[in-house]
N, C-alpha and C positions, 0 to 999 in steps of 0.2 A: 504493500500500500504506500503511495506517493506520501512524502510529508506535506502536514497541510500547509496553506498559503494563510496569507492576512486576508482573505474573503470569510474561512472557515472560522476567526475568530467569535468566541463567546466570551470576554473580559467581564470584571465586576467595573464599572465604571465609576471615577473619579466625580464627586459632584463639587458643586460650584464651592462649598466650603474645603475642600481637597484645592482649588485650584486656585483659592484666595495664597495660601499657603507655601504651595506649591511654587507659585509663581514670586513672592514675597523671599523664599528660597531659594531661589535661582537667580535672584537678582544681588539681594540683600545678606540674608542671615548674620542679619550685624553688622555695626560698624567696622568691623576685623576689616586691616587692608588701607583705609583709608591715613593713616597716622604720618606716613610721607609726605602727605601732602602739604601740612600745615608747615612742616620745618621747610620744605622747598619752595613754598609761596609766602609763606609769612601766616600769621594767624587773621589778618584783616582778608584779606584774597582770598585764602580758603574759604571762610564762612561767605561770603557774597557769592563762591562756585558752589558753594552745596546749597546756595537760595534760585540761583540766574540757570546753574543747566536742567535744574528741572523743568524751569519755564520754558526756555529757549532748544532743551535736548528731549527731555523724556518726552513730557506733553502733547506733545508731536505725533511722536515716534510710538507713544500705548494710545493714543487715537488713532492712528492709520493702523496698528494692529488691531486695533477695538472694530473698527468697521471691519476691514480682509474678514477677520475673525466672524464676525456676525453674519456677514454677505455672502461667505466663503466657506462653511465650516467644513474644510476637507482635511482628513490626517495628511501631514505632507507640507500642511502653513507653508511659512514664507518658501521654500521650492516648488511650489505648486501653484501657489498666487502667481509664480515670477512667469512658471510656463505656460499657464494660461493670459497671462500678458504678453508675452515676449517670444515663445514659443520654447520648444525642446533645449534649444543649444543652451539660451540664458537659462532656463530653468536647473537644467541638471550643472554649469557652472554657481551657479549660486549653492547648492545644496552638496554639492563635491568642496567647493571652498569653504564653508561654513562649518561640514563636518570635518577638516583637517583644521580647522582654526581650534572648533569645540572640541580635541582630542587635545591639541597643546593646554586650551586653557584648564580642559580636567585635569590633566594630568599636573600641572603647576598646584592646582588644590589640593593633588594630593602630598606633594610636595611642602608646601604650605604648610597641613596638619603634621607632616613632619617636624618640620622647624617649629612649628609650637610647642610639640612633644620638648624638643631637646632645650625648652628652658625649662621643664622640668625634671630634664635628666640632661643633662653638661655632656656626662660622658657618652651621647650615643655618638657613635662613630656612622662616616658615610656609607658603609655597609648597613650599619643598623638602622639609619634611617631611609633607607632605601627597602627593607623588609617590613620597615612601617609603613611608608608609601603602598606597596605590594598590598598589604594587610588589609587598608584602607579601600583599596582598588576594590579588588576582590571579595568584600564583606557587601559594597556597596551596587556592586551588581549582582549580585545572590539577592539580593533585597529588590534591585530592578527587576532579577525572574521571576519574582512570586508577581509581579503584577502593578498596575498603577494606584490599586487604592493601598495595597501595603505599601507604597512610597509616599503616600498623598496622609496615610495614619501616622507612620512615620516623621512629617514632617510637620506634624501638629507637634507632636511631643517634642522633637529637638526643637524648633523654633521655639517654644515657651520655655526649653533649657537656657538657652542664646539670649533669651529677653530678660532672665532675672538679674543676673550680675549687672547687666546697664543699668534695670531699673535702679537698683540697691546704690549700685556705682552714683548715678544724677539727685538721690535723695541725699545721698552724703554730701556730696560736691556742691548741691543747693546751700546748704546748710554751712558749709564753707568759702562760699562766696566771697573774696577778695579783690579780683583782677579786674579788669576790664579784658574783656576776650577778641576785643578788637583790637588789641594796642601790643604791637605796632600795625598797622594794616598791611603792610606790605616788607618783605624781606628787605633789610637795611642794604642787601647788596644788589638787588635785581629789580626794583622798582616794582608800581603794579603789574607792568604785559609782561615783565619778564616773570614775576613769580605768578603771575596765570598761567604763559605758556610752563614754565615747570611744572605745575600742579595736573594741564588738564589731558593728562595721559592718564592720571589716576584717576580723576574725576570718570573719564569715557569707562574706563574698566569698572566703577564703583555703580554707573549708572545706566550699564549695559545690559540685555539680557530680558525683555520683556518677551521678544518673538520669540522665544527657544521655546517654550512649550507647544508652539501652536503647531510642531509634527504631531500631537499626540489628540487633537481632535477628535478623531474617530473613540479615543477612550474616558472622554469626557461625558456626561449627560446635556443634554442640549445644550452644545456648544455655543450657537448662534446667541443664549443668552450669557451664557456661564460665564466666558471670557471676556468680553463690556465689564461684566459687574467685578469679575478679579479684577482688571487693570485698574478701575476706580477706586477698591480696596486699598491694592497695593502701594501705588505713586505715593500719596501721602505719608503709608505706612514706612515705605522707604526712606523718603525725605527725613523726617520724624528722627528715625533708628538711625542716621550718618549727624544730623546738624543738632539733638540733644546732648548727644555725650561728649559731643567736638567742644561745643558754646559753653557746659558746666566743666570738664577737662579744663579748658583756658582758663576760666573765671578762678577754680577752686585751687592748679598748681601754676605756677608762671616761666616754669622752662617751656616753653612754646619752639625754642631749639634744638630742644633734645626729644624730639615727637620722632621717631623711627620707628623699624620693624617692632611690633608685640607690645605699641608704649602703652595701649590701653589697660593691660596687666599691669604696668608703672603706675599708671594714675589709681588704681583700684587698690594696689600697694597704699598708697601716698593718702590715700581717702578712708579708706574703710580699716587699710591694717592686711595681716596676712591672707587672715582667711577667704577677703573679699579679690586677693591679690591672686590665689589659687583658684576662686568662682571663676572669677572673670580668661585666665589661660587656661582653665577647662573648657569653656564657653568656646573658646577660639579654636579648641578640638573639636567642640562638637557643630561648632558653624562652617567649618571647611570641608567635616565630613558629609553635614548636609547638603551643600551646594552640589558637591561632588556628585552626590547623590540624585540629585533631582537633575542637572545638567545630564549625566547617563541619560536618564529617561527619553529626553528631547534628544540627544545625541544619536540614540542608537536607532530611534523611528526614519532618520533621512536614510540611510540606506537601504531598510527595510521599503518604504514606498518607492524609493528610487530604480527598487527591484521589480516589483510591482508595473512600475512605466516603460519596462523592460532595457532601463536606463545604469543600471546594476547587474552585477552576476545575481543568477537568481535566486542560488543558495541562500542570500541573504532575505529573503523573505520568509525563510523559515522560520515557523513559530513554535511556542510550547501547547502542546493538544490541550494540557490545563489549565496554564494559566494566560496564552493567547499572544506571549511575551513575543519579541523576536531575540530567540534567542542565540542563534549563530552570531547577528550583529554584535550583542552585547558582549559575546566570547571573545568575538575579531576585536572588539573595541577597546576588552581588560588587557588581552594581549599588547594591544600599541600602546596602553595606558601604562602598562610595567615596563616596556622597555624608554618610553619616554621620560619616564619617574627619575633616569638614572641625570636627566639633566637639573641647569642647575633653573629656582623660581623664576629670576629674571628674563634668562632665555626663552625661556617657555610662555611668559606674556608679554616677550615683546611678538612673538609671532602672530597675537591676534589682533591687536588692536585696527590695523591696514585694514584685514580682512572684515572686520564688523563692522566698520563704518561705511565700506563698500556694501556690504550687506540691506546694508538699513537707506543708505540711497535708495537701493533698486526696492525696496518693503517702500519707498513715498511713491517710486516710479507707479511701480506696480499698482498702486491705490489709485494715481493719474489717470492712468490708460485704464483700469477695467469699470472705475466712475464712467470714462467717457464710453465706452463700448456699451452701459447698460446690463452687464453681465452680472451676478448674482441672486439673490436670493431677494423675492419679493413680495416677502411676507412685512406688514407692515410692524410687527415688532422688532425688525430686523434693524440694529443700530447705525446709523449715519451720523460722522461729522457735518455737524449744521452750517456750511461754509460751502460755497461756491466752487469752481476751478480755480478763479483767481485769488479766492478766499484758503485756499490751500495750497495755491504754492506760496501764497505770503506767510503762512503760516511755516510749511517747511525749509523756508531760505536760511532759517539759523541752521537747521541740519546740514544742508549744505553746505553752507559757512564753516562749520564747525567740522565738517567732516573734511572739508580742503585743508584746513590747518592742518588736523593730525596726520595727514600724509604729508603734506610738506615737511612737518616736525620730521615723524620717522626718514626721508630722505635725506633732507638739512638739518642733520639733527648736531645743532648749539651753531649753528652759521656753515658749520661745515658739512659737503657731502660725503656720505657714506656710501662709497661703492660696495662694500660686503654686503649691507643693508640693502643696497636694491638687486644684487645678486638673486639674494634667497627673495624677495619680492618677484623677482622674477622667474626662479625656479616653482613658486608657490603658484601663480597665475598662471603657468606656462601650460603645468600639470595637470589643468579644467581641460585646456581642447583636447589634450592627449588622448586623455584615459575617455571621454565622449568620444571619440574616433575610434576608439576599441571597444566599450560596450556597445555605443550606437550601431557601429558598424557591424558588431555581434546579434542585433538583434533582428536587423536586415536581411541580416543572411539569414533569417530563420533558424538560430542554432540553441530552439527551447525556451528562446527569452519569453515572458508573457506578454500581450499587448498593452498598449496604455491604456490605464485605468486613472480618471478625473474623479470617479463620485465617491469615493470611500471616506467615510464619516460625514456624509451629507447629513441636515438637519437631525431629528429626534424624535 
């Protein structure tokens, strides 16, 4: 008997409270991450980038997914918006670059809960944190096979692990109020643009990550409402969870300089005393494992529908008869996740940043053109940005803006260019037409691939 495809799926489906969560995790799961920013902009520029790119970056960008999402609800999201905008070629380089972006950025997570491990063990050596990396991979795709709402229950419980230590942390820190957390506004060495352009590599990274769930559509319960109502959830909640603990952090300790790797554990130190110093870098283990976690999920759905569109080997459509999972994908995925584990956090997120902003262009293009074509879903509960044509591209010209920057940044990066840097840019881009010229042209030749398939996870 053949193994089944994703047509034969029966999943228990994630409901809209899984996916407030869900998505809150994938974006967010704590301020963890953000603490560079403050020492490399100054503490005035920081707080004014975690008020301005929500307005000007997220806003935007969970509105054009809120509608795709609502008008659109196919597993497959932004690869699948793109191809029915754009046709085959855009579609599967969008969903080919975005899963080699979301493999470095996992894999840096799990790297990540490594380095948080080893403040509180000194002595792990890079062997031993590399079998924690491993550990971490591997725990958290076993948890991807059982299914999306064991990921989606899951992320109920750690996210409320992740939320105590801040809360505890900003009640102390209230309560210690001294500073002004705006002062100095700007890094004494770099002015304001110079310590914005420092700061907003991290910003993009900290405020990335709304589309990543919308491959998983088809295992959501009506989609078309579910994800409108998470993005409205989450933005805030985001916001919130980066600009409370940054604003009582300044106010309550005033090295604003020495804000680096893990400083939140400093301030939780410095505030509450040990125990709150130990909450809060347990918190940072169990927020890297969540993201980790919840990225898989979106991760491993592109090349499962990819296969599907007969745009994939087809192997990768293979699911678990029980639990509906694609489970070859997630195997292929723990594999490159362990081997990539072995490099170091930095490497591993500069390689995505290029690639997401690229991404999130074509997630506006896409909303452009299938507005104009009249394609989607025409049930009137179906969510619309209240805006025009013209009312939407004026609305995503900061995206744009903001997304030309952070390519120039990565090419000219500090005045100077970086050949090695556009090297691997260009070996990374180059790798879309390739590998489409071998599967496409694999499925041509009629060698087993399945046809395209559009409607899987249509409405509810």
């Amino acid at each position: 008997m053949p193994e089944p495809t994703a047509s034969a799926r029966t999943p228990r489906r994630a409901t809209t409270f899984h996916l407030v969560f869900l998505t809150y995790s994938v974006v967010c799961s704590g301020a963890y991450g953000l603490e560079e920013m403050v020492s490399a902009s100054g503490p005035g520029v920081a707080i004014a980038m975690l008020i301005a790119l929500p307005i000007l970056w997220v806003v935007p960008l969970a509105l054009a997914c809120a509608e795709l999402s609502s008008r659109h609800p196919i597993e497959g999201g932004y690869y699948r918006w793109a191809r029915m905008a754009f046709g085959d070629f855009v579609g599967y380089q969008a969903g080919w670059l975005v899963w080699l972006a979301n493999l470095a950025t996992n894999a840096a997570f799990a790297v990540l809960f490594a380095n948080y491990l080893k403040v509180m063990f000194p002595a792990l050596g890079d062997q031993g944190r590399w079998v924690v990396a491993l550990a971490v991979i591997w725990g958290t795709t076993i948890l991807n096979i059982l299914g999306i709402r064991m990921v989606g229950d899951t992320s109920v419980v750690l996210t409320t692990l992740v939320f105590l230590p801040f809360l505890f942390m900003t009640i102390g820190g209230l309560l210690k109020w001294r500073f002004n957390p705006m002062v100095p506004f700007a890094h004494p060495d770099k002015g304001v643009a110079g310590g914005a352009l420092a700061g907003l590599m991290i910003a993009i990274w900290l405020f990335s990550g709304y589309e990543k769930l919308t491959p998983n559509a088809g295992e959501v319960e009506n989609p078309s409402r579910a994800f409108p109502i998470a993005l409205a959830f989450t933005v805030p909640m985001v916001v919130l969870s980066y600009l409370v603990p940054t604003v009582v952090g300044l106010a309550a300790c005033d090295d604003w300089s020495g804000w680096g790797e893990a400083h939140f554990s400093v301030l939780a130190g410095q505030i509450g005393g040990l125990w709150l110093k130990t909450a809060m870098t347990l918190g940072g283990l169990v927020s890297n494992a969540c993201i980790l976690m919840v990225t898989i999920l979106g991760q491993s759905r592109l090349p499962m529908v990819m296969a599907e569109d007969g745009l994939f080997p087809r192997f990768f459509g293979r699911v678990s008869r029980r639990f509906g999972t694609p489970v070859v994908s997630l195997l292929v995925g723990a594999v490159a996740l362990s081997v990539l584990a072995r490099q170091s956090f930095t490497a591993l997120a500069g390689l995505f940043s290029v690639v997401q902003v690229l991404a999130y262009i074509l997630i506006c293009a896409a909303l452009l053109r299938l507005r104009r074509s009249g394609a989607g879903s025409a049930s009137p509960s179906a969510f619309s940005v209240p805006l025009g044509r013209t009312g939407l591209l004026l609305m995503m010209t900061p995206v744009f803006a903001i997304a030309a920057v952070v390519v120039g940044q990565k090419i000219w990066n500090g005045g100077r260019f970086e050949p090695r840097q556009m090297a691997i840019d260009i070996a990374l881009f180059g790798s879309g037409p390739l590998t489409y010229a071998l599967f496409a042209g694999r499925r041509e030749r009629g060698e087993g691939l399945p046809a395209p398939s559009m409607n899987r996870g249509q409405g509810d």
